[in-house]
N, C-alpha and C positions, 0 to 999 in steps of 0.2 A: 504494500500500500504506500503507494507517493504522500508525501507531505509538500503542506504551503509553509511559506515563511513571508514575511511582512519585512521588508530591508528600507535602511534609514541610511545616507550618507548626510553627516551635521557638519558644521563647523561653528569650533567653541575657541573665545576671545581664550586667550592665555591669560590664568588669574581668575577665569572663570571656572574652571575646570572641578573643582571641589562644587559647587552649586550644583554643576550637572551630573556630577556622582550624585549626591545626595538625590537631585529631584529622577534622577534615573533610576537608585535605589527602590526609591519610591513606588515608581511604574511598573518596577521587577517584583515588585509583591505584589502588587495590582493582578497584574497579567498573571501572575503562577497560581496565585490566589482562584483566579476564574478559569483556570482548564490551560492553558501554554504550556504546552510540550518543556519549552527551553528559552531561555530571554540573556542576549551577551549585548553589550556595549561595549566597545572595540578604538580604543586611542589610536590612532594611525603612527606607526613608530620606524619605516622605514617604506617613505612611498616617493623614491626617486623614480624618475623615468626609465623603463626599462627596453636594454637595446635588442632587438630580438631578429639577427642575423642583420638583412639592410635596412630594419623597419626598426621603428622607437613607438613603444607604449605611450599612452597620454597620460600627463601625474593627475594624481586625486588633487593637489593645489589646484591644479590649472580646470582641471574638470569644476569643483565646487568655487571659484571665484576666491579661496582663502589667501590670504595676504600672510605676514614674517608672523604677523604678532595674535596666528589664528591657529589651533588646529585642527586639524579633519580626523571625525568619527567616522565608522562602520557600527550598525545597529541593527540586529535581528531576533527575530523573534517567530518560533517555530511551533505549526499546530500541526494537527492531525489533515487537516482538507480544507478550505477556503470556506466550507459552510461552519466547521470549525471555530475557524478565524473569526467571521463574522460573528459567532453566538458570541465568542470569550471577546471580543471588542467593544459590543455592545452593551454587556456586564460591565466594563471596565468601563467606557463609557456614563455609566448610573453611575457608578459611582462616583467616579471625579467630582459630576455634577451633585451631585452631595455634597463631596468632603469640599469642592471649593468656590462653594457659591457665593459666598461673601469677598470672593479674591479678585474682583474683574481689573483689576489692574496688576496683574500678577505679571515681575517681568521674568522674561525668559535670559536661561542665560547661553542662549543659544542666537545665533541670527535665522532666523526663518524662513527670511529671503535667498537663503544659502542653502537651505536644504532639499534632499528630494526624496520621497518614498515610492514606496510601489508592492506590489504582492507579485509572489514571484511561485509558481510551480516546482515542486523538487524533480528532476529527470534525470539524475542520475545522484546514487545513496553510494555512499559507504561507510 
């Protein structure tokens, strides 16, 4: 049986980095809490351009827009099937809207405008 996964690439201001543990923390109990398989948030720790015979890879900087004083996350999080996904999101979902409904100005410490997500099929396991 294939699994979905739900993939985030972030980038987070340097100095921010302890906020987004913490509020990622957070989401990782969320999510485990309501049925996810697996939940990793992923620092980017060696994303040089890679030379691959006469071709060169594209870096995750240049891909998400992050600048010296940013760095780029990897963020996934793994269910059993996309109907899955949807049930344990929309759980996690209520709840947020619970726990933060007095927060509307809650800031992130992340840039938003820098990030991109997506649900992705698993096709090949090991």
């Amino acid at each position: 049986m294939s699994k979905y996964v739900d993939g985030f690439l972030l980038v987070i201001p340097k100095g921010n980095e302890e906020a987004y543990k913490k509020m990622a923390e957070g989401g990782r109990d969320l999510w485990m809490k309501h049925g996810a398989l697996e939940y990793f948030e992923c620092r980017g720790d060696d994303l040089k351009q890679q030379e691959m015979g006469d071709m060169k890879s594209r870096a995750f900087k240049e891909m998400t827009g992050a600048n010296q004083d940013e760095n780029v996350w990897f963020s996934f999080i793994v269910f059993n099937s996309k109907e899955h996904r949807d049930e344990v999101n929309q759980k996690v979902m209520d709840e947020m809207s619970e726990i933060y409904t007095d927060q509307a100005d809650f800031d992130m410490p992340n840039d938003m405008t820098k990030m991109a997500y997506g649900g992705f099929v698993v096709e090949v396991e090991g």
